[in-house]
GUTORPA-529863 format. One record per residue (C-alpha): residue number from 1; x, y, z. Coordinates in Angstrom, 2 decimals. Layout:
BEGIN
  num        x        y        z
  NUM        X        Y        Z
...
***
This chain:
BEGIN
  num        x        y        z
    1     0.00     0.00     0.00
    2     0.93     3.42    -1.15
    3     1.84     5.72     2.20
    4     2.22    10.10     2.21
    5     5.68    11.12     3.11
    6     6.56    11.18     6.76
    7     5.80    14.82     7.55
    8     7.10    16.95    10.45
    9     4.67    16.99    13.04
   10     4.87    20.90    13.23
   11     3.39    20.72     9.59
   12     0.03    21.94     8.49
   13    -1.45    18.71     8.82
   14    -1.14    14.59     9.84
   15    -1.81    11.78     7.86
   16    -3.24     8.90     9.02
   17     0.42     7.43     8.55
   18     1.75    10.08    10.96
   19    -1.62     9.97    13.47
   20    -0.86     6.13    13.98
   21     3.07     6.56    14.40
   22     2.60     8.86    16.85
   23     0.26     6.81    18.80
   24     2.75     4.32    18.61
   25     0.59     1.69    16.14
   26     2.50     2.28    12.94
   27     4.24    -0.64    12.01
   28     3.61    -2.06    14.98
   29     3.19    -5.89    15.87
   30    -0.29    -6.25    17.07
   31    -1.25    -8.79    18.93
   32    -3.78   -10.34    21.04
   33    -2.03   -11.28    23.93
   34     0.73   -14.44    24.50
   35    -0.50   -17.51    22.40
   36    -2.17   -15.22    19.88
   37     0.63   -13.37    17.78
   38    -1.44   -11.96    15.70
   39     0.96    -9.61    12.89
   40    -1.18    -7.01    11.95
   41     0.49    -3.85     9.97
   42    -1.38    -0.36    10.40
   43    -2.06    -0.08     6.55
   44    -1.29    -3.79     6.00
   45    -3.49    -6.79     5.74
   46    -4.49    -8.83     8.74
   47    -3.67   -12.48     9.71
   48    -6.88   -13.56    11.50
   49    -5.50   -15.32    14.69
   50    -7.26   -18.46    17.11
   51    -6.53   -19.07    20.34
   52    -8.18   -21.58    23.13
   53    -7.64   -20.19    26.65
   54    -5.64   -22.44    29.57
   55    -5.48   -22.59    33.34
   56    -8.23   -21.70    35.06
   57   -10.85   -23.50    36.90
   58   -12.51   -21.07    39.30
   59   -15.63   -18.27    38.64
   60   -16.20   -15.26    40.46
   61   -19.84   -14.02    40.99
   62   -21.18   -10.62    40.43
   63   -20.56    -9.94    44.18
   64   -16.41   -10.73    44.03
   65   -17.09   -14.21    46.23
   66   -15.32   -17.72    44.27
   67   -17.03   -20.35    43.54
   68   -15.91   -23.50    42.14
   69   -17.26   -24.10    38.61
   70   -15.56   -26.60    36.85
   71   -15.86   -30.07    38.43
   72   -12.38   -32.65    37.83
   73   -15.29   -34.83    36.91
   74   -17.77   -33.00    34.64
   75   -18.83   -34.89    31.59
   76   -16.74   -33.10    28.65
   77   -18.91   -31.28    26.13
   78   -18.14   -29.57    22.87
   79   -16.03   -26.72    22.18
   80   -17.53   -23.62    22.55
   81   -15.83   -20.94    20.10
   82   -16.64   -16.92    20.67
   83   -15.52   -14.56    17.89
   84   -14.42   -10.89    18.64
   85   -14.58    -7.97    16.69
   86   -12.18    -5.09    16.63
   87   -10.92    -2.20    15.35
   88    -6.74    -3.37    15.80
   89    -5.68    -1.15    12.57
   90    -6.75     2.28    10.68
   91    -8.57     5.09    12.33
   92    -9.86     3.95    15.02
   93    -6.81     1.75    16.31
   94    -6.84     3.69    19.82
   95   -10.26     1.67    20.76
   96    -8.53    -1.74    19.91
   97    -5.22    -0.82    22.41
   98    -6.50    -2.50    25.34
   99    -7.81    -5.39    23.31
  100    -5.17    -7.67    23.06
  101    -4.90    -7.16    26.81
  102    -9.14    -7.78    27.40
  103    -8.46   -11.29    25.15
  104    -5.40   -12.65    27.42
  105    -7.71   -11.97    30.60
  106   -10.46   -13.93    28.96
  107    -8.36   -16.37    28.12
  108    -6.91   -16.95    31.56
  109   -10.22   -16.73    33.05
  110   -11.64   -20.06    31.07
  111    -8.72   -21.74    31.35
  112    -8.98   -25.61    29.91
  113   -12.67   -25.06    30.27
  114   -15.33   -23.88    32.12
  115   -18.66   -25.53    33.17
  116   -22.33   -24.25    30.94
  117   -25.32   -24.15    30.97
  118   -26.06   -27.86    30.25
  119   -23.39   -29.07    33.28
  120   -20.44   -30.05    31.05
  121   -16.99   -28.78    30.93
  122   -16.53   -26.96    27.34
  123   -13.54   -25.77    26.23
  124   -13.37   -22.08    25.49
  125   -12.00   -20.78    21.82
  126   -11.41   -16.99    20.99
  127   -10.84   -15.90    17.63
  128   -10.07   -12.12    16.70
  129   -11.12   -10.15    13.74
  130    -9.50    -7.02    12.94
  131   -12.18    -4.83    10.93
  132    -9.20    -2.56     9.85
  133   -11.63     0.26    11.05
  134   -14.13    -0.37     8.38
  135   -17.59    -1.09     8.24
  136   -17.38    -3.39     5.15
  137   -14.49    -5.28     6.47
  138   -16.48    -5.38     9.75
  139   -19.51    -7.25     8.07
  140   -17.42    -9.69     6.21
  141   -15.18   -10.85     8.64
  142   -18.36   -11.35    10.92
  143   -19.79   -13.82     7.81
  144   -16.39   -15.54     8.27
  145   -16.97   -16.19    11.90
  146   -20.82   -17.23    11.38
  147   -20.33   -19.26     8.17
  148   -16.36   -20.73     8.40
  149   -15.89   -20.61    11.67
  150   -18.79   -21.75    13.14
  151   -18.93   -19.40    16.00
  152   -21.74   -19.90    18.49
  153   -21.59   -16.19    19.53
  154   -19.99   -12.97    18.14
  155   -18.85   -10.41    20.15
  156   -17.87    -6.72    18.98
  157   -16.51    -3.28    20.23
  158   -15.78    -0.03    19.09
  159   -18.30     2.72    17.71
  160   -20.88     2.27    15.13
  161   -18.13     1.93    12.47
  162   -17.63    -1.87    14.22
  163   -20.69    -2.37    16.03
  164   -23.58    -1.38    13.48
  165   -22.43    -4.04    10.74
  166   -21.36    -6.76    12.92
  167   -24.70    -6.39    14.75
  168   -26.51    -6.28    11.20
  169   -24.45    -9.28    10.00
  170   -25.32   -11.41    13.58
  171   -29.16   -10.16    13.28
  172   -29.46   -11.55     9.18
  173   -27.54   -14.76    10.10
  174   -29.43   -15.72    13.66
  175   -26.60   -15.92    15.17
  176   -26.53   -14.23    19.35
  177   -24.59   -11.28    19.40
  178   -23.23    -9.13    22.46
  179   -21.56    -5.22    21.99
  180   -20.20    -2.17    23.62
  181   -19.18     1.03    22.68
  182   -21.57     2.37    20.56
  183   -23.96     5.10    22.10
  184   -27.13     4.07    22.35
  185   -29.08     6.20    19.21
  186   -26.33     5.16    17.25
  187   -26.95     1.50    17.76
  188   -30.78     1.32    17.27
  189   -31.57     4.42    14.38
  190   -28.27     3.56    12.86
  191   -29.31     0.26    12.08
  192   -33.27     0.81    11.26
  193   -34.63     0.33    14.71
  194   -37.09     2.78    16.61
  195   -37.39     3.53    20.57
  196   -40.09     0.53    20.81
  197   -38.93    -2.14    18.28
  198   -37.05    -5.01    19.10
  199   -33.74    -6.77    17.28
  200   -34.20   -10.86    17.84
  201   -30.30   -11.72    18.22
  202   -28.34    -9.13    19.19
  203   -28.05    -7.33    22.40
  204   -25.33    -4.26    23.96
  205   -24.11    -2.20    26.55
  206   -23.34     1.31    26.48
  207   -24.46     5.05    27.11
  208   -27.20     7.35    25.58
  209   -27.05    10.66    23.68
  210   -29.07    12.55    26.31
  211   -26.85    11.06    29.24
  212   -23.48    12.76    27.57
  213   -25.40    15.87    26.74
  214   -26.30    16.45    30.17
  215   -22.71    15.86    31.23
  216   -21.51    17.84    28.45
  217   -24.23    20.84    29.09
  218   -22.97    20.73    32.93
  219   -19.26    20.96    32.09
  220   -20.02    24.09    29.92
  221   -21.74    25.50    32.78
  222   -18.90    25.90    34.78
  223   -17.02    28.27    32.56
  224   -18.71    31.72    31.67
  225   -19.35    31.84    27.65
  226   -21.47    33.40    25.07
  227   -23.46    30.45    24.33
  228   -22.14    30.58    20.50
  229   -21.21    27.23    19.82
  230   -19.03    25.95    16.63
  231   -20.27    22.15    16.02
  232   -18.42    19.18    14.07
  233   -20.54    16.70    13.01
  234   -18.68    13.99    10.58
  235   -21.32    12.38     7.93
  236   -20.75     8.94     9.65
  237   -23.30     7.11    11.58
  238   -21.93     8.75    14.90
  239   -22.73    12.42    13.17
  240   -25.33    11.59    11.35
  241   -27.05    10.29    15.02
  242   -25.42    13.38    17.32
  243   -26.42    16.25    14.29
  244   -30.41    15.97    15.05
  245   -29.96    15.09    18.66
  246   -28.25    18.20    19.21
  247   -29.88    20.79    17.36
  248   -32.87    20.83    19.89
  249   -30.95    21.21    22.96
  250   -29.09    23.96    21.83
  251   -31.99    26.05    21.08
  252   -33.82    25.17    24.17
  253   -30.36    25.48    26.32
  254   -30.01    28.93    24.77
  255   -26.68    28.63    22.52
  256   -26.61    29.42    19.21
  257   -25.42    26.71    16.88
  258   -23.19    27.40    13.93
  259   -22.69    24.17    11.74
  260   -20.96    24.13     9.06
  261   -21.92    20.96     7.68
  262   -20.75    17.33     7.77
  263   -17.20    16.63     6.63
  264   -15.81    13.47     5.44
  265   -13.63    11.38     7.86
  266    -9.91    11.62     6.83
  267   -10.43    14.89     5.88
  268    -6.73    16.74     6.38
  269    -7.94    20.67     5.94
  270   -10.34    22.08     8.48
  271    -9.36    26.04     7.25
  272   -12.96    26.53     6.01
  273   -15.04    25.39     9.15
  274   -12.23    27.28    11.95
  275   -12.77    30.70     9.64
  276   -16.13    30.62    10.30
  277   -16.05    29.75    14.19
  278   -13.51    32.81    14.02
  279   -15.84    35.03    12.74
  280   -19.11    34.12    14.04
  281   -17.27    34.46    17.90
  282   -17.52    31.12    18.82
  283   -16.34    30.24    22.72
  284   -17.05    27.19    22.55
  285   -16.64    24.59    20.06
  286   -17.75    20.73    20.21
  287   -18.66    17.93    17.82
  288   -16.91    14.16    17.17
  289   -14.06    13.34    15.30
  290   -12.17    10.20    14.74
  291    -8.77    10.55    16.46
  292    -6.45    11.40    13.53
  293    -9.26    13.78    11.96
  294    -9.31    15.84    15.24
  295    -5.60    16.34    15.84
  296    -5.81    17.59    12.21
  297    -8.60    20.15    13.09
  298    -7.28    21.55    16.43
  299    -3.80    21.79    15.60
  300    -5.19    23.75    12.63
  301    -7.26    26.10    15.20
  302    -4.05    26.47    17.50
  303    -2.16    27.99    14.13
  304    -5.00    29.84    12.43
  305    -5.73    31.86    16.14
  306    -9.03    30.16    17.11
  307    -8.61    30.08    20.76
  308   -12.20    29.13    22.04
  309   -13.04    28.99    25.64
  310   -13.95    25.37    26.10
  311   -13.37    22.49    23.62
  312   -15.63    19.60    24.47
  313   -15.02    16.70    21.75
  314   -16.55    13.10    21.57
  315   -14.53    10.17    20.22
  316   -11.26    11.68    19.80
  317   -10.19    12.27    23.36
  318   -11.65     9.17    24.95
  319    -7.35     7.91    24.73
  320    -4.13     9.18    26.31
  321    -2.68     8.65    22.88
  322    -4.67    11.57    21.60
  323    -2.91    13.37    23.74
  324     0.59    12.80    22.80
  325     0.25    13.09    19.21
  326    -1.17    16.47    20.55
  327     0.78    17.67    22.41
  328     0.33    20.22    25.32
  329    -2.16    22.16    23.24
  330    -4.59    19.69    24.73
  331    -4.44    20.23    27.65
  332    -7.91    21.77    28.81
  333    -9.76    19.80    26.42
  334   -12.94    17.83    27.78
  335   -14.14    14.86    26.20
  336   -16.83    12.15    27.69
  337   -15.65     9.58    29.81
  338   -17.26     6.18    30.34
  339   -14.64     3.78    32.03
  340   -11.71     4.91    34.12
  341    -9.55     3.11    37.53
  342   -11.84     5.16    39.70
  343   -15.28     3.32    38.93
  344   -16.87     1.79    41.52
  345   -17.30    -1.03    39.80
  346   -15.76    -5.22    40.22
  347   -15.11    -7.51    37.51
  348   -18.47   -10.70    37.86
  349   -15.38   -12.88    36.23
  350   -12.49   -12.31    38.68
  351   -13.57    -9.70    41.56
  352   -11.10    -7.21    40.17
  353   -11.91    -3.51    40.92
  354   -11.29    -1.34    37.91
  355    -8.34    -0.05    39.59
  356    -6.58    -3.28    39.92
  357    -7.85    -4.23    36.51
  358    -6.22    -1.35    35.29
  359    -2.97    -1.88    37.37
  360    -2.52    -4.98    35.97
  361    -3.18    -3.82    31.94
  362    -0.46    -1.20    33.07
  363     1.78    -3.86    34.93
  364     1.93    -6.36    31.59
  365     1.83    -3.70    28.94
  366     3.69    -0.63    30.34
  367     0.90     1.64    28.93
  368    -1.23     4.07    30.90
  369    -4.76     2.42    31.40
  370    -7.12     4.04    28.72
  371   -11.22     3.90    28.54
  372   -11.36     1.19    25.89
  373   -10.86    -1.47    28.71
  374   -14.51    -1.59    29.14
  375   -14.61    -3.88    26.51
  376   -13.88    -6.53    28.88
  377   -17.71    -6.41    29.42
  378   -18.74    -8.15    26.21
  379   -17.30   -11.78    27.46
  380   -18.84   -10.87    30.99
  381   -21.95   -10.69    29.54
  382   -21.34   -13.98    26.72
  383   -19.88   -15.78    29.82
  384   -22.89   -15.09    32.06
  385   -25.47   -16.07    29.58
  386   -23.64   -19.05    28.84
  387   -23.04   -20.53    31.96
  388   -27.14   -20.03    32.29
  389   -27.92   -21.58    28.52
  390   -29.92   -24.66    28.76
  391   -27.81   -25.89    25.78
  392   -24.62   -23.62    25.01
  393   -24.41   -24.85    21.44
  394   -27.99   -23.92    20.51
  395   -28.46   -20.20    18.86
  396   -32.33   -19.69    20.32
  397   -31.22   -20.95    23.93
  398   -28.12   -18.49    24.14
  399   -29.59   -15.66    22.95
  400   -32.68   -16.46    25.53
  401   -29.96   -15.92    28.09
  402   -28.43   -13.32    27.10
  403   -31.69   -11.16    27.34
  404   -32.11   -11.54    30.52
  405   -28.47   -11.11    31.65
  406   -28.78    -9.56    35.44
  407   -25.01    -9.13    36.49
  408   -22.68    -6.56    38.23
  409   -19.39    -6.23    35.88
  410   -16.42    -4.49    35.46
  411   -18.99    -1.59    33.83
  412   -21.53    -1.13    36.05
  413   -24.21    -3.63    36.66
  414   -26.37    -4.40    33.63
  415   -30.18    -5.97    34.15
  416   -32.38    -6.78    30.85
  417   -34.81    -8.05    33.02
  418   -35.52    -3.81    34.05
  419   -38.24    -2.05    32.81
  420   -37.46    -0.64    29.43
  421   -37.29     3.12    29.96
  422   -35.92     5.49    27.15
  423   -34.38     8.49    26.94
  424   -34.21     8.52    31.04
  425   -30.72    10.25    32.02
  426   -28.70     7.59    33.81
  427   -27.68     4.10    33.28
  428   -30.56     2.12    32.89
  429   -32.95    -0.13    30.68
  430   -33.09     1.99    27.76
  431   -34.43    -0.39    24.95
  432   -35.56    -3.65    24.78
  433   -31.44    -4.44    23.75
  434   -29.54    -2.12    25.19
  435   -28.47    -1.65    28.88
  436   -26.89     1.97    29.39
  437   -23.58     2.00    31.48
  438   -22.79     5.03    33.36
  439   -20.73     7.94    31.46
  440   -19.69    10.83    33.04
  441   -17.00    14.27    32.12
  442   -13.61    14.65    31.98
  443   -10.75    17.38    31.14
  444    -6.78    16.63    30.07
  445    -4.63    17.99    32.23
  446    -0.77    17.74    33.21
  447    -0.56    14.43    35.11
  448     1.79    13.53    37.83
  449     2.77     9.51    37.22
  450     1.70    10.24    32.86
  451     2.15    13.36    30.84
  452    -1.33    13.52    30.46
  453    -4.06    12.67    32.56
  454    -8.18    12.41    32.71
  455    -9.75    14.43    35.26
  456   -13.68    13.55    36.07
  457   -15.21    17.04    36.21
  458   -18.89    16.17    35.74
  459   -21.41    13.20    36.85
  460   -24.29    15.12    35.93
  461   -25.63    12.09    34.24
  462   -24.15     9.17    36.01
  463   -23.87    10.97    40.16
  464   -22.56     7.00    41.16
  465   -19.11     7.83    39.92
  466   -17.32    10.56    42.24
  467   -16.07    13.96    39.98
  468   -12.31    15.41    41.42
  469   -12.19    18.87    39.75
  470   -13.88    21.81    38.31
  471   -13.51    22.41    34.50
  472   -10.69    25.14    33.86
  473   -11.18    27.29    30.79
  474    -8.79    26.72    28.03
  475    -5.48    28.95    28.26
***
């Protein structure tokens, strides 16, 4: 494949190439964990990679107790093989970092095999899909994991880029289906659903629109601004969902909106859009960009002399690697934050707190911990449902399980069996298959053990998780 010149990074703008490098992907061997050795190349093509979990034999429950669950002399029953989508290469490579890591923990949690559903010991197989950031290559490696692989669930993470088409692909193909990471409108519009109807096979876990607009509305409340806002809305099926969800909250919150208009993803030259937030006065600007697209845009503002107030971006700023390709001009910026060490929350597979779950991603990868390590939540909830599956190899009787999944996790507890409520701020039952997890505010600042580090400054919209600063204005 064809690559732009290396660039300096005090250039105009970063390719993709650069982006990646400087989040320390390019080139890189990515894995998924010891045993896996998956070689995957940032513009390369992708070695799909198997692995079947060993030594393990204990479960912990949703309250952190152990209980014994694999018997020395349980019948044996069949091989039980899970498939997981990712995001490992291309744009959205920062979501897969902690994957690799969320796969070995798996792994070591099944060990040789665990005991179902139907009282036999099954062995446990994981195999990884990179979707190379791309909703095509999404949807067909999820037909190689139905139709060659024989999967007898599919799992998925990372924005509506990953989650929409592997969803789609599981729902066509009756096959049970469990997600994160993909706000909740997102999920159901983006994929032809409505606030009542139901999908048959294919269930997730994440937070709602109106929960991150009440944390983002509170974090703008704390600095004094004119109320003009400069939005970025990508035409993607995250911009094309936040676009129309935000347009009546500004008017009834009292901002005026100036949008420019959707922009293509990759896009390298944001001149146009920052001219007019220039001269319209803007104090604030917001939106959601993939990670390489916003470094573009506010290194761009930064040179061209648009120095808003606040800058409150989705996506882009979930990962610390944002912030070193950055640089210290982002340091102020907020983002929404839905997973950090400081959640209250314990892993219903080992006991783990998210602290020492993210000690121990930091202890075996020497990386700082970073929010895509909620993932881990997709096998909780496979793992639960399975171990409560009449028959673990049948479709109907999984998926019958995983619908009524009732467990505390490493998230934030998750009950299908709740009344269906939507559009209530909070974590809650939001639609018939979707469970929101808590998401609350944070801002960049200097860090004292990292260079940069995520301050919680708002739980307007999720009051469980503790906030440890005020937003500061931007410099």
């Amino acid at each position: 494949m064809s690559e732009m010149e290396d660039r300096p990074f005090e250039s105009k703008t970063v390719s993709r190439r650069q982006f990646l490098k400087l989040a320390g992907l390019t080139g890189a061997t990515i894995g998924v964990g010891a045993g896996l050795g998956g070689l995957v190349a940032a513009c390369g093509g992708t070695e799909e990679t198997t692995t079947t979990a060993a030594v393990e034999t204990t479960d912990t429950t949703a309250t952190g107790g152990t209980e014994t669950t694999v018997d020395a002399g349980a019948e044996m029953g069949d091989e039980v093989k899970l498939g997981f989508v990712t995001p490992l290469t291309g744009g959205l490579a920062s979501f897969g970092v902690p994957d690799n890591y969320c796969v070995d923990r798996w792994k070591e949690f099944v060990g040789d095999g665990v005991v179902l559903g139907d009282g036999k010991k099954h062995a446990i197989t994981f195999i990884v899909k990179d979707s190379q950031s791309d909703s095509n290559r999404a949807a067909q490696v999820t037909g190689d994991l139905i139709n060659n692989d024989k999967v007898q669930v599919v799992m998925a993470a990372s924005t509506p880029d990953t989650v929409n088409p592997v969803s789609d692909q599981c729902e066509a193909n009756g096959m049970p289906c469990v997600t994160n990471d993909c706000p909740v409108q997102p999920y159901v519009f983006g994929r032809g659903g409505s606030e009542t109807s139901e999908f048959q096979w294919t269930y997730h876990t994440f937070w709602g629109l109106e929960d991150v607009q009440a944390t983002f509305l509170d974090m703008w409340g704390q600095v004094p601004i004119n109320k003009v806002v400069g939005a970025m809305f990508p035409n993607d099926a995250d911009g094309n969902a936040w676009r129309p969800a935000w347009e009546p909250v500004f008017a009834e919150q009292g901002y005026t909106e100036i949008d420019p208009g959707p922009f293509q993803n990759m896009t390298e030259d944001f001149t146009q859009q920052i001219a007019q937030f220039k001269k319209e006065g803007c104090e604030l600007t917001m939106g959601v960009f993939i990670p390489p697209d916003f470094t573009n845009y506010w290194k761009q503002c930064k040179q061209q002399g648009f120095n808003p107030k606040i800058a409150t971006f989705a996506k882009a700023l979930l990962f610390p690697q944002s912030l070193e390709a950055l640089g210290d001009v982002g340091i102020g910026l907020t983002t929404e934050v839905w997973w950090t060490p400081q959640h209250p929350f314990k892993s219903s597979l080992t006991g783990e707190s998210c602290q020492e779950f993210a000690d121990e991603f930091t202890t075996r990868t020497g990386q700082q911990w970073t929010q895509p390590l909620l993932h881990y939540i997709v096998f909780e909830h496979t793992y639960d449902a399975l171990k409560r599956a009449a028959d673990p190899m049948d479709p109907a009787a999984i998926v019958e399980a995983v619908k009524t999944t009732k467990i505390d996790t490493i998230g934030g507890p998750i009950d299908f069996t709740a009344p269906v409520e939507w559009g209530k701020v909070g974590p809650g039952h939001a639609h018939p298959n979707v469970y929101k997890t808590p998401v609350v505010g944070g801002q960049w600042l200097k860090g004292a053990d990292y260079p940069y580090e995520l301050v919680i400054c708002s739980n307007a919209a999720a009051d469980i998780v503790p906030t440890a600063a005020q937003v500061q204005p931007l410099a």
